[in-house]
C-alpha positions in Angstrom: 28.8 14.2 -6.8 25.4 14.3 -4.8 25.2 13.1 -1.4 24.1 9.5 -1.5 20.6 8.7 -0.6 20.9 4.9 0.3 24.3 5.5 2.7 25.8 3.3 0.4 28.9 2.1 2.0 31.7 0.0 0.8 33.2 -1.3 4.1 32.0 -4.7 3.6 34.5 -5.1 0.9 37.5 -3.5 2.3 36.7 -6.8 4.9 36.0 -9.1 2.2 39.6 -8.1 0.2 41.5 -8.1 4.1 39.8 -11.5 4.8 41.0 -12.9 1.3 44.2 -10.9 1.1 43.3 -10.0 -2.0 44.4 -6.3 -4.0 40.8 -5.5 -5.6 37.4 -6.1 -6.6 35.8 -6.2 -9.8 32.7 -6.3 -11.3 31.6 -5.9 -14.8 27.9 -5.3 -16.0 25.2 -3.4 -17.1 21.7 -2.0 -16.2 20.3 -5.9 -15.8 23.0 -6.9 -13.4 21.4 -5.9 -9.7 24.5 -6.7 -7.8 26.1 -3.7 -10.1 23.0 -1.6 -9.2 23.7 -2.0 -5.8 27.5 -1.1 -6.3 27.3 1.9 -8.4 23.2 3.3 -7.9 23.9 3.6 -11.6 20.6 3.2 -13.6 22.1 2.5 -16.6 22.5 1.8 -19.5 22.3 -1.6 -21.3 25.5 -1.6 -22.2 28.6 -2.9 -20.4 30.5 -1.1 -17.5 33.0 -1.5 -14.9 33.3 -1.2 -11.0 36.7 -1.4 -9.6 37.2 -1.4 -5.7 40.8 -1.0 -3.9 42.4 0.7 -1.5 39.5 2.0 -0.2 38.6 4.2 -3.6 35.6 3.0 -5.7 35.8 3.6 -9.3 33.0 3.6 -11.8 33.9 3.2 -15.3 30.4 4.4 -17.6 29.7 3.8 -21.2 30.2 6.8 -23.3 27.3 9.5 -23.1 26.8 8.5 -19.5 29.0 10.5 -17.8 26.5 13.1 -16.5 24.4 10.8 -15.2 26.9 8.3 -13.4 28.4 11.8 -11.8 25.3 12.2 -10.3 24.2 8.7 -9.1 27.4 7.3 -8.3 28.4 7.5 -4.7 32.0 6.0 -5.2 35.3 8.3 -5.2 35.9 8.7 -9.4 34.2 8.0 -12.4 36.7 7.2 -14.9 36.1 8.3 -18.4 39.5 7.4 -20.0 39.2 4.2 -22.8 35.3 4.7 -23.3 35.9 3.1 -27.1 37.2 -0.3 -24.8 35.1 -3.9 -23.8 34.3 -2.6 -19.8 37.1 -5.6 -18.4 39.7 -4.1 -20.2 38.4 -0.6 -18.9 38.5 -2.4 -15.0 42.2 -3.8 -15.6 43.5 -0.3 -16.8 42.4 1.1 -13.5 43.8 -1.6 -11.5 47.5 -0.9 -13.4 46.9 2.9 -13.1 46.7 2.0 -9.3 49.9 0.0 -8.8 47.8 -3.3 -8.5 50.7 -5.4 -9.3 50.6 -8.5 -11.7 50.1 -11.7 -9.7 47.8 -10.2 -7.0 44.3 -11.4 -6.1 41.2 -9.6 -7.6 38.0 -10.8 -6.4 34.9 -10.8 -8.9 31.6 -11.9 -8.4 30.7 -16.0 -9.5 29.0 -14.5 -12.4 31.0 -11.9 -13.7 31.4 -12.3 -17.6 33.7 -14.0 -19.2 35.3 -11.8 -21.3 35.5 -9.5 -18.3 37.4 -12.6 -16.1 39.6 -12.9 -19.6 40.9 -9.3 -19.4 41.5 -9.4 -16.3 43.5 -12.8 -16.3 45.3 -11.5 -19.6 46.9 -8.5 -17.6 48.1 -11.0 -14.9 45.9 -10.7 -12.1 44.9 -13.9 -9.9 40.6 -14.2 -10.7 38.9 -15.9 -7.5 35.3 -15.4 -7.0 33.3 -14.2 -3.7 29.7 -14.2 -3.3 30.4 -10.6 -0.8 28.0 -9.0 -2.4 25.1 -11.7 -2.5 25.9 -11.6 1.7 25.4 -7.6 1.9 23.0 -7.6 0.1 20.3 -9.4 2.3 20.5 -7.0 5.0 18.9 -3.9 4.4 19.7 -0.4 5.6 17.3 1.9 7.4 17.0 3.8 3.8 17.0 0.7 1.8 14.1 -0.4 4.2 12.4 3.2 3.3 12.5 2.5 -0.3 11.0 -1.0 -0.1 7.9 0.3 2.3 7.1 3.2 -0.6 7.1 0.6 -3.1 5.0 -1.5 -1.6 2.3 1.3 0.0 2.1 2.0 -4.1 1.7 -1.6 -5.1 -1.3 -1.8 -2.1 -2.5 1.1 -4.2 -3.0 -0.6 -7.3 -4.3 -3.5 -5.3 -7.0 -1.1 -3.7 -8.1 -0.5 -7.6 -8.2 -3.7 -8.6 -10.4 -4.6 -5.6 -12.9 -1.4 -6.7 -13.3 -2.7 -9.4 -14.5 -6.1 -8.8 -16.7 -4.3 -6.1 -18.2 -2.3 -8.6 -18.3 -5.4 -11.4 -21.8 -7.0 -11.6 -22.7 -10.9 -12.5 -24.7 -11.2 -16.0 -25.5 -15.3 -16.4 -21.9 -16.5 -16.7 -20.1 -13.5 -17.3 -18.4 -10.4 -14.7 -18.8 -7.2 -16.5 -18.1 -3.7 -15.5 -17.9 -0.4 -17.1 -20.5 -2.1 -19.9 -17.9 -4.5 -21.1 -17.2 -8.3 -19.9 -14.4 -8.2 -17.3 -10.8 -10.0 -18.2 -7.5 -10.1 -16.5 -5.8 -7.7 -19.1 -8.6 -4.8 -18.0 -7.7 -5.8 -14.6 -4.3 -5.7 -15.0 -4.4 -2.1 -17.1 -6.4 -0.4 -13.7 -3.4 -1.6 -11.9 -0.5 -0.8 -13.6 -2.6 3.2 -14.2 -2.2 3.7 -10.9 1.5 2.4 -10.3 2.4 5.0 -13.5 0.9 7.7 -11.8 2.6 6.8 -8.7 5.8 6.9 -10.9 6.8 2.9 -10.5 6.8 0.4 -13.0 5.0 -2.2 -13.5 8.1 -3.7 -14.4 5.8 -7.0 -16.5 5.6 -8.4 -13.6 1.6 -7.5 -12.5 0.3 -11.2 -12.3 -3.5 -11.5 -12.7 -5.3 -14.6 -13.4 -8.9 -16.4 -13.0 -10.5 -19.9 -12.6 -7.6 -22.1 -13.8 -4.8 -19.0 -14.8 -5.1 -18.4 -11.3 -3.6 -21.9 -11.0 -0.6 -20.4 -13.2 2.0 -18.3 -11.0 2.9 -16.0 -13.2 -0.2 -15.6 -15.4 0.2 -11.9 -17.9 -2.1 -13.4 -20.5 -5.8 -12.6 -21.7 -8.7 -14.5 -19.6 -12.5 -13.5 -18.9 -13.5 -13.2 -15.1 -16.3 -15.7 -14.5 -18.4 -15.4 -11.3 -17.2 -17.8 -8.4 -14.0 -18.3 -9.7 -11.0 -16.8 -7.7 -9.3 -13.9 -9.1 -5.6 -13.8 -8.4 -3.7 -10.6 -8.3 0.2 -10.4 -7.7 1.5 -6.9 -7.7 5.5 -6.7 -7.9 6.4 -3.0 -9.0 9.8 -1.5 -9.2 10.5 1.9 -7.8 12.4 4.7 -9.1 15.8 3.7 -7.2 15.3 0.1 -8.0 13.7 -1.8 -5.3 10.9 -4.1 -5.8 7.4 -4.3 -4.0 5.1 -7.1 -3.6 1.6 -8.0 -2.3 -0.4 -10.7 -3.2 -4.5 -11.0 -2.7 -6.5 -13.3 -4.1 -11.1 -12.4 -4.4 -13.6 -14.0 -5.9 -17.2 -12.1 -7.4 -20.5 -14.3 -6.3 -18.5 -16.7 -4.6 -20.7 -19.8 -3.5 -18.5 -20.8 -0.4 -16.6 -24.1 -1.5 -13.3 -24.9 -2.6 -12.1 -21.1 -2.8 -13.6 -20.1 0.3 -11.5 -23.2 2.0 -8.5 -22.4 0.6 -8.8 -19.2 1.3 -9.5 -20.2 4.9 -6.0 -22.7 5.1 -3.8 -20.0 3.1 -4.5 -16.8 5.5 -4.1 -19.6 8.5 -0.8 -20.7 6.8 0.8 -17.3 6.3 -0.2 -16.4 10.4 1.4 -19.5 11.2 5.3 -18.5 9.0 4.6 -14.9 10.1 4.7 -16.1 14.2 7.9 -18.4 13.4 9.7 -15.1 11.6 12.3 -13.7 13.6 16.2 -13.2 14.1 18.1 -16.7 14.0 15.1 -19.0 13.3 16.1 -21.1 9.9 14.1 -20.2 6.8 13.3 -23.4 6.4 11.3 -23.5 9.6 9.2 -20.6 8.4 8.6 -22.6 5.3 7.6 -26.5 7.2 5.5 -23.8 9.7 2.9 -22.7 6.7 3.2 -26.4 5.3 1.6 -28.1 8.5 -0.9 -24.8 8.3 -2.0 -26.0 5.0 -1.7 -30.1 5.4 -3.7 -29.6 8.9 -6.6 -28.2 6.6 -6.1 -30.8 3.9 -4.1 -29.7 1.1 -1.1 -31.4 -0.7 2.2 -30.0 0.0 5.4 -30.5 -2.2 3.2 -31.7 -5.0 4.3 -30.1 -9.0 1.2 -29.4 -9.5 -2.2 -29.4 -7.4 -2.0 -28.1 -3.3 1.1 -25.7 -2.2 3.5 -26.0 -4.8 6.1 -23.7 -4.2 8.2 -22.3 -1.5 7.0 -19.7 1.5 8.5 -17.0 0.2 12.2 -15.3 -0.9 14.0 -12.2 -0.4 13.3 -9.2 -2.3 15.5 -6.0 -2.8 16.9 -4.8 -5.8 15.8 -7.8 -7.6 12.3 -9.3 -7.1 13.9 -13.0 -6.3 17.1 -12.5 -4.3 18.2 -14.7 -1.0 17.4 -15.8 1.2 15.2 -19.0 0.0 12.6 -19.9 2.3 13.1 -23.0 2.9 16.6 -22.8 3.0 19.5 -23.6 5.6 20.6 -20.4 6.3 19.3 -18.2 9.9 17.2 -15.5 9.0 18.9 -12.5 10.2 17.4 -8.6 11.5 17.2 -6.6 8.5 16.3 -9.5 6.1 13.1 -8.1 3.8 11.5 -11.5 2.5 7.9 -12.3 1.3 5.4 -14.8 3.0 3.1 -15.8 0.9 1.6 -19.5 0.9 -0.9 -20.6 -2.1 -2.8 -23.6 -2.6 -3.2 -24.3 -6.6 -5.7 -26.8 -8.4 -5.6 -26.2 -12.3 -9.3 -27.3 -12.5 -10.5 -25.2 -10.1 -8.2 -22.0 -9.7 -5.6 -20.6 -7.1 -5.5 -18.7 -3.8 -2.4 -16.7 -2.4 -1.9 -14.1 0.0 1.4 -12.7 0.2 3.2 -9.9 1.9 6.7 -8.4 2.6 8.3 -8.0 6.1 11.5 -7.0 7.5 12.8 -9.3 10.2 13.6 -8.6 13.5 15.4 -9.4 17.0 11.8 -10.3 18.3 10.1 -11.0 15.4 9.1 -9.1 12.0 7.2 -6.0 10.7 5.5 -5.5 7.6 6.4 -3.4 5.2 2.9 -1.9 4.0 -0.6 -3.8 4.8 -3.6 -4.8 3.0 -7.1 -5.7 4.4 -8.2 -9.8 4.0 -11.3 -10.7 2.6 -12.4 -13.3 -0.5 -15.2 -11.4 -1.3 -14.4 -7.6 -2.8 -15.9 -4.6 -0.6 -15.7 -1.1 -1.0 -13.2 0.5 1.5 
């Protein structure tokens, strides 16, 4: 097998099963399932597999066809290729028999492992209790997992830098925002991003948010809507990486502003994301960070904790393998070093649009650093 990029290391469950006195871990999956991804560094495919953990040895049980690729990718000990034609729990309790794991022992899963998988298992005689081990591991990043992260994001700030030259470059005719000799939309905009991620070679993954006037009011607006002048333009760009990790920036412009609502909530949002960014640190609870950009934003005027109109949603979440992962902010738990999370206050009035800034930072013993920047600024400029 090749040497293993990420460092992956499987210590934190050798604790979890001496903590639990329990025989094994299990999880079943497939390419959708992140917790797996971060197991096995398997990419695929969409069909259900196995990863088995006891005694130390970490076994990866692949669909047929994929035993090239899970040779390569998988950092475990074995990749077993025995009862291909079998549901992937079956698959997992045949390696726990072929390793002595006696009937009656514990075997730890994840709280979401499927059903039929939890079945299997049961069925051959093995004790099911459920850990959230991986769910804790995973908020903590590694020095390489860090290094995947801050490529990601320098790529999403790339697409970012494109969408801004464009609305630079975009000229006002009576009510409309056109550029290269056509009316500007969000889908064009969202096309000059998502070029320069593929060239980059990360995917857009669906998830490059653009909206305008009122859709920039909508947090997760992919749909068709003309740029009007004055109106803020909101780009969120959260692109997946090669080995799986997520980016994510958020800026929000406006062409031909005229200096009102948009320019204020621009004003209250950067001031609220300073304010979380000073509070971000080792120990501090997450949801101090989140009350921190709150104040920011009441001080100035805006609803907070409202459905619809002000800052309607939290301060930010983890991001990793998936784009929404823990920790919450707010939430209960400390923030710990090595935690990757997003800050990125909005203020939102369907009528008149939507402003957020967000970026992603790593936190420290002292305090935080960013993984990737991007210049400030409402109105577009040419950089």
């Amino acid at each position: 097998m090749d040497p293993d990029p990420l460092g992956t290391d499987y210590e934190f469950l050798a604790a979890e099963l001496r903590r639990r006195n329990a025989a094994a871990f299990v999880h079943v999956g497939d390419r959708f399932d992140d917790d797996l991804r971060y197991l096995t560094r398997f990419s695929g495919p969409d069909r259900g597999y196995a990863f088995v953990f006891r005694r130390g040895t970490a076994t990866l049980c692949p669909p047929a066809l994929f035993d090239e690729q899970a040779g390569r990718e998988f950092p475990g000990d074995a990749v077993e290729t025995d009862r291909q034609g079998d549901p992937a729990g079956l698959r997992a309790a045949g390696v726990l028999d072929d390793a002595g794991v006696d009937a009656g022992e514990t075997v730890l899963v994840p709280r979401h492992v499927p059903h039929d998988a939890a079945v299997y298992l049961e069925q051959a005689g093995y004790d099911i209790e459920s850990t959230d081990a991986v769910a804790r591991d995973r908020r903590v990043k590694t020095d390489p997992e860090l290094d995947r992260l801050r490529r990601v994001q320098g790529t999403a700030a790339g697409g970012m830098a494109r969408a801004e030259r464009v609305l630079y470059e975009a000229a006002v005719d009576g009510d409309e925002v056109v550029w290269s000799g056509a009316p500007l939309t969000t889908e064009r905009l969202r096309r000059e991003v998502n070029r320069v991620l593929a060239a980059h070679g990360v995917r857009d993954a669906g998830n490059t948010v653009v909206g305008c006037g009122p859709t920039a009011a909508d947090l997760h607006f992919t749909g068709h809507d003309a740029i009007r002048p004055g109106e803020t333009v909101l780009l969120d760009v959260s692109p997946r990486g090669p080995d799986g990790y997520y980016g994510d920036l958020t800026r929000t412009f406006a062409v031909d502003p005229d200096g009102g609502w948009e320019r204020r909530a621009y004003v209250a949002v950067e001031a609220a994301r300073n304010a979380a960014l000073t509070e971000l640190e080792h120990g501090v609870s997450a949801a101090t960070v989140h009350e921190e950009a709150a104040a920011e934003l009441a001080a100035y005027g805006f609803r907070v904790d409202d459905a619809e109109v002000g800052f309607t949603h939290s301060t930010g979440h983890g991001v990793g393998l998936s784009l929404h992962e823990g920790p919450s902010l707010p939430g209960d738990e400390e923030l710990e070093t090595g935690t990757v999370v997003t800050i990125e206050p909005g203020v939102y009035d369907p009528e008149r649009g939507g402003v957020r800034l967000e970026d992603l930072a790593v936190v420290t013993d002292r305090g935080y650093r960013l993984l990737g920047e991007y210049p400030f600024g409402l109105v577009p400029r040419e950089r």
